[in-house]
C-alpha positions as CSV (number, residue, x, y, z in Angstrom):
1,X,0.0,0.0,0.0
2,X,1.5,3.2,-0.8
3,X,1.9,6.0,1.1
4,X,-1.0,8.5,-0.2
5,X,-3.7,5.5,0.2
6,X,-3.0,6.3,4.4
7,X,-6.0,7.7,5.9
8,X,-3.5,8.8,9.1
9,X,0.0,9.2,9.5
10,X,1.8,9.6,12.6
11,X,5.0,11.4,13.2
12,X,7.1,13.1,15.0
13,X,6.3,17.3,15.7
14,X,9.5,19.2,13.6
15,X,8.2,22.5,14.4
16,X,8.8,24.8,17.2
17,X,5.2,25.7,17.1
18,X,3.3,23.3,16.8
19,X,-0.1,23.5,18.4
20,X,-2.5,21.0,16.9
21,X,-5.6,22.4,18.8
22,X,-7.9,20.8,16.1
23,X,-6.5,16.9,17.0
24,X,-6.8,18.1,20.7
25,X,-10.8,18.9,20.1
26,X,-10.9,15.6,18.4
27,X,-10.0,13.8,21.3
28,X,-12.0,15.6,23.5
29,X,-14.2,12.5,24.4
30,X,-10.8,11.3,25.7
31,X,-10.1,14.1,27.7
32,X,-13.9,14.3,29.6
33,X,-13.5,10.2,30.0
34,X,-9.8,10.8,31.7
35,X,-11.6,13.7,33.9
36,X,-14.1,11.0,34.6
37,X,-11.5,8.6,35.6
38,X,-9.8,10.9,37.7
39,X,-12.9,12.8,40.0
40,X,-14.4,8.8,40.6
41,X,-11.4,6.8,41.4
42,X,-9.2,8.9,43.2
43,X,-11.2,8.1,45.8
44,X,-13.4,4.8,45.3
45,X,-11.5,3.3,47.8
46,X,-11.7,5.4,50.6
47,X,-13.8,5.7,53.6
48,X,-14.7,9.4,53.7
49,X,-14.1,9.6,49.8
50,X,-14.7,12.7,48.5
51,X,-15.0,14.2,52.0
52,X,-11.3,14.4,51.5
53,X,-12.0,17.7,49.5
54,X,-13.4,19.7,52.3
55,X,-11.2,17.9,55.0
56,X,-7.8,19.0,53.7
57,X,-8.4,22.8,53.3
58,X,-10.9,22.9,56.8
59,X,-8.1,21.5,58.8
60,X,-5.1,23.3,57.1
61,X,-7.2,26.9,57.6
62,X,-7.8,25.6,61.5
63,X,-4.2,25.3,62.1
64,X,-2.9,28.4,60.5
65,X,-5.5,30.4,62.4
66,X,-4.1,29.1,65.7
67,X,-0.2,29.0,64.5
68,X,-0.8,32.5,62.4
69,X,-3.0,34.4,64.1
70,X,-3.6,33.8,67.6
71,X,0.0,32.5,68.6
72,X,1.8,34.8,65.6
73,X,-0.9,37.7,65.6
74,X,-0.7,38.3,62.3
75,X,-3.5,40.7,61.5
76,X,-5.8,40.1,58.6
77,X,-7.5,43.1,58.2
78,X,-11.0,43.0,60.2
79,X,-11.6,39.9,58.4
80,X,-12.3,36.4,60.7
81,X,-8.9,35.0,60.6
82,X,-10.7,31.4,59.9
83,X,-12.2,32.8,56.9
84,X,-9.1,35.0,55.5
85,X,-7.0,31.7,55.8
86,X,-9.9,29.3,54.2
87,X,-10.1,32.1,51.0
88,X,-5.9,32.2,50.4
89,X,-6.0,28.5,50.8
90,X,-8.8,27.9,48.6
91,X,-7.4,29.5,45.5
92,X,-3.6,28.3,46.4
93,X,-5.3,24.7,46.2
94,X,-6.5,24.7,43.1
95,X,-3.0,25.8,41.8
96,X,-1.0,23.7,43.7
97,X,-2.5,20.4,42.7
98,X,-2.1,21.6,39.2
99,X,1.0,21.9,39.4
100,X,2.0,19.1,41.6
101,X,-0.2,16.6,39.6
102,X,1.0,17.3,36.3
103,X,4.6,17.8,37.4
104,X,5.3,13.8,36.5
105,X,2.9,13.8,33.3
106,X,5.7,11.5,31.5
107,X,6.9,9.4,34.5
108,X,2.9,8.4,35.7
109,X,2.3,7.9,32.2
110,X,4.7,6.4,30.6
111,X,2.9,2.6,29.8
112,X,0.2,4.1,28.4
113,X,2.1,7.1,26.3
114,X,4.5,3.4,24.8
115,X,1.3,1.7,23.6
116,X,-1.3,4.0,22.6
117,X,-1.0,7.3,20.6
118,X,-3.2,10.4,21.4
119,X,-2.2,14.2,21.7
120,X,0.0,13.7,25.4
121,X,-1.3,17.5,26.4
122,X,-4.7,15.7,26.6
123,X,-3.3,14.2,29.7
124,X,-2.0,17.4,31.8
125,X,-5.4,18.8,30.7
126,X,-7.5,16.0,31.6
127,X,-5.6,17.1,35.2
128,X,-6.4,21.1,35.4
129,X,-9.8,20.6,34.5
130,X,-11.2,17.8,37.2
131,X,-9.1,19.5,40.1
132,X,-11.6,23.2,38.8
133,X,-14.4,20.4,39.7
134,X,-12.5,19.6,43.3
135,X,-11.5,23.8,43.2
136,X,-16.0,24.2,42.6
137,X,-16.7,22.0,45.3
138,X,-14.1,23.7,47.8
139,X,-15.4,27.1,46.9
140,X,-19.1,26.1,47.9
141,X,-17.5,25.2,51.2
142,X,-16.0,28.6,51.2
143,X,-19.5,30.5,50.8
144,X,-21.2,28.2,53.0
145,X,-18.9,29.7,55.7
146,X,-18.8,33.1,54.2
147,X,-22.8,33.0,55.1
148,X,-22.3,31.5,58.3
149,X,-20.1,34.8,59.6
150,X,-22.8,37.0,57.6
151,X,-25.1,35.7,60.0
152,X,-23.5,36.6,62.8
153,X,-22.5,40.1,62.3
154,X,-19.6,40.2,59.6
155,X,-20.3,43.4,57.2
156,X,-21.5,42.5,53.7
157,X,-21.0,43.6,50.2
158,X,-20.6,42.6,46.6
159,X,-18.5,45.2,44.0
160,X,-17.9,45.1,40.1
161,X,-14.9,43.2,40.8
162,X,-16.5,39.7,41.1
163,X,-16.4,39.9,37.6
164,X,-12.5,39.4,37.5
165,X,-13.4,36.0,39.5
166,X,-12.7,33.8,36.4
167,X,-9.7,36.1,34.8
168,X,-8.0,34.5,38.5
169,X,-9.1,31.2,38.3
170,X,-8.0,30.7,34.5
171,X,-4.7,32.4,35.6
172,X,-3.9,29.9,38.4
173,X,-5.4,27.1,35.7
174,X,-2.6,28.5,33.5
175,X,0.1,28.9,35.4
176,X,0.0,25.2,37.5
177,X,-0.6,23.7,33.8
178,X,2.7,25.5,32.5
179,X,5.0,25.2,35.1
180,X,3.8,21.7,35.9
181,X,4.7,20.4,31.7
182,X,7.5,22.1,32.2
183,X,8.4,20.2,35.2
184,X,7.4,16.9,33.7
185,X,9.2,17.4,30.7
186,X,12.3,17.9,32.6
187,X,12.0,14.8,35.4
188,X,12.7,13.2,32.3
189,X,16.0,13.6,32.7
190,X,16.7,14.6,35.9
191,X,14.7,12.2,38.5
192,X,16.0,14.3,41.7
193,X,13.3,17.0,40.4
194,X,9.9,14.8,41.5
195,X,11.5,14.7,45.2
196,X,12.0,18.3,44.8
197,X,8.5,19.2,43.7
198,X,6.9,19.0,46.9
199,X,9.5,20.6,48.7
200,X,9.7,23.7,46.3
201,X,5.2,24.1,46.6
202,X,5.4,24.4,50.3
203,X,7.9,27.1,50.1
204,X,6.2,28.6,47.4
205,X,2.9,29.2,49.6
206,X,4.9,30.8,52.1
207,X,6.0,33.3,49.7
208,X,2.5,33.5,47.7
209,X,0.6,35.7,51.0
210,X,-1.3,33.1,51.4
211,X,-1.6,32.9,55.3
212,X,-0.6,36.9,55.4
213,X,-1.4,39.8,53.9
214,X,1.1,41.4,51.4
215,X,1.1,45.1,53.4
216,X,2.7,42.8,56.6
217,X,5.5,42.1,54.5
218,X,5.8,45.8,52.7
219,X,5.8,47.0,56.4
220,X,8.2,44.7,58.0
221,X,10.8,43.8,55.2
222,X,10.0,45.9,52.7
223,X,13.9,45.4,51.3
224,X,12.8,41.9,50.5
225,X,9.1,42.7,49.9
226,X,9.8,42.7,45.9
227,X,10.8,39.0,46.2
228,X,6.6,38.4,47.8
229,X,5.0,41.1,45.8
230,X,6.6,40.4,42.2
231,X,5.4,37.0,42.6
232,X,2.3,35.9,40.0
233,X,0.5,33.9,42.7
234,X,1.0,36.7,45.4
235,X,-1.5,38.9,43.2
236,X,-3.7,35.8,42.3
237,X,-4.3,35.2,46.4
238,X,-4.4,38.6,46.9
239,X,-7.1,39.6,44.4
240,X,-9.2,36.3,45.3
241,X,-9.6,38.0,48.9
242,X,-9.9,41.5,47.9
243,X,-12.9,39.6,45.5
244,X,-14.4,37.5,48.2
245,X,-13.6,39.6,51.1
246,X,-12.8,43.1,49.9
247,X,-10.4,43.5,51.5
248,X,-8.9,45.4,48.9
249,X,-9.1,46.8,45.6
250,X,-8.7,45.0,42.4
251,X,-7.7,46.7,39.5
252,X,-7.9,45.9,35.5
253,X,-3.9,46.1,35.0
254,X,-3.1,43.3,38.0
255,X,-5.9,41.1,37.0
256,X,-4.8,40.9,33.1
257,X,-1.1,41.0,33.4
258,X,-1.2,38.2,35.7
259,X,-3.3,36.6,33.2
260,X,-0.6,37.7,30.5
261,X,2.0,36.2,32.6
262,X,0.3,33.2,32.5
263,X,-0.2,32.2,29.2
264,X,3.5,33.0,28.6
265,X,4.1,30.2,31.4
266,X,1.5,28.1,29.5
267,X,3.0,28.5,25.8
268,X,6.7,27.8,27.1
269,X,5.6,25.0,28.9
270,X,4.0,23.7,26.1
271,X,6.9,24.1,23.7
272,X,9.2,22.3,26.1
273,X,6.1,19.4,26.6
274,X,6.1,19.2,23.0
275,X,9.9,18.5,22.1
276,X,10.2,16.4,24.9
277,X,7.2,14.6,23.7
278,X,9.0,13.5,20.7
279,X,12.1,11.1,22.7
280,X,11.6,10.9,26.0
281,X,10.3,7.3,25.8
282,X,13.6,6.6,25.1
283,X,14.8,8.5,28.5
284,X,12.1,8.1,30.8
């Protein structure tokens, strides 16, 4: 059979940039049945199951209330320290299992990616969009609480700026998918990297204001302030609060070039995903 009579050939990417977004919309069944996969058997097997959504961040926001704000007393601006540390915690979870999950893309992967060909990015994908299901479910949680310190005396008020809600969330969508690829792409090579992973998240929350607000920091150290306030996530928690809690004022400018940021994260990390796509089943 010759080559024309083919009705698909499979090869290697040879271009830089080579986005394929039509084959990716093809295998969109693929994608919702990998979402599937992931939301129902993460965890089938456990006791509480998905109870495990609202567990993790309840606790966590418990415990830096007692280590942050009562023993620490670090203020959080007239807002219930329970519910400034549940907001910051909330939007940095929806990032950091973004990034942490698709950080090992190739390793996790790498029977499947040997036998059976679809566009790889459908996997890392498949990951971003059932943790915004998990990221839905802990924000009712977040509301629920929201009304319950309404009820009892905690000022109320909604502002124009709810509108930037989902500029934020496709930021930190963008930014765990982009930095998580390009992660992947290099544990590759370097194994040492998926022991580092974890490591380097925890250290970025502490320097995302996510337990404090940005002002203690400008106040306090405000020679090292710069290294807090010039990072993306810093404005992404900071902006969910001012949002949820106001807190704060958003602005236009923060909310779009974070967004810009980004999707310059997201297109370099898919660049790298993509040449690395083409040998590392020989290195992995």
């Amino acid at each position: 059979m010759s080559k024309n009579n083919w009705l698909f050939e499979i090869t290697p990417k040879n271009k830089l940039l080579d986005f394929n977004f039509k084959e990716i919309w093809a295998y969109r069944d693929l994608l919702f049945l990998f979402v599937k996969r992931d939301v129902i058997t993460l965890y089938k097997q456990t006791i509480l199951g998905p109870l495990w959504y609202l567990i993790q961040p309840l606790f966590t926001s418990i415990i830096f209330t007692l280590v942050f704000n009562k023993i620490a007393n670090i203020p959080t601006n007239g807002v219930p320290p329970f519910l400034f540390n549940l907001a910051g915690i909330t939007a940095w979870n929806y990032f950091k299992d973004c990034l942490v999950s698709t950080s090992d893309t190739f390793k996790k992967n790498e029977a499947i990616f040997g036998k059976v060909y679809f566009p790889r990015i459908i996997m890392p994908l498949s990951i971003v969009v059932s943790n915004l299901l998990k990221f839905g479910i802990q924000l009712t949680i977040f509301f629920l609480f929201y009304s319950y310190f309404i009820f009892q005396g905690m000022s109320f008020s909604i502002s124009i700026a709810i509108l930037f809600l989902p500029i934020l969330i496709i930021s930190m969508g963008f930014l765990g998918l982009g930095l998580g690829m390009i992660i992947s792409s290099m544990v590759t090579k370097y194994r040492d990297l998926t022991f580092l992973v974890s490591f380097g998240v925890q250290l970025l929350m502490y320097l995302s204001a996510v337990v404090y607000p940005l002002e203690i920091v400008e106040k306090t150290m405000p020679k090292y302030a710069w290294i807090v306030a010039y990072n993306p996530m810093t404005t992404v928690i900071e902006s969910f609060r001012n949002i949820v809690l106001r807190t704060g004022d958003v602005t236009i400018i923060s909310s779009f070039s974070v967004l810009g940021i980004s999707f310059v994260v997201l297109i370099f990390g898919m660049l790298v995903f993509n040449k690395t796509e083409k040998s590392f089943i020989d290195t992995i």
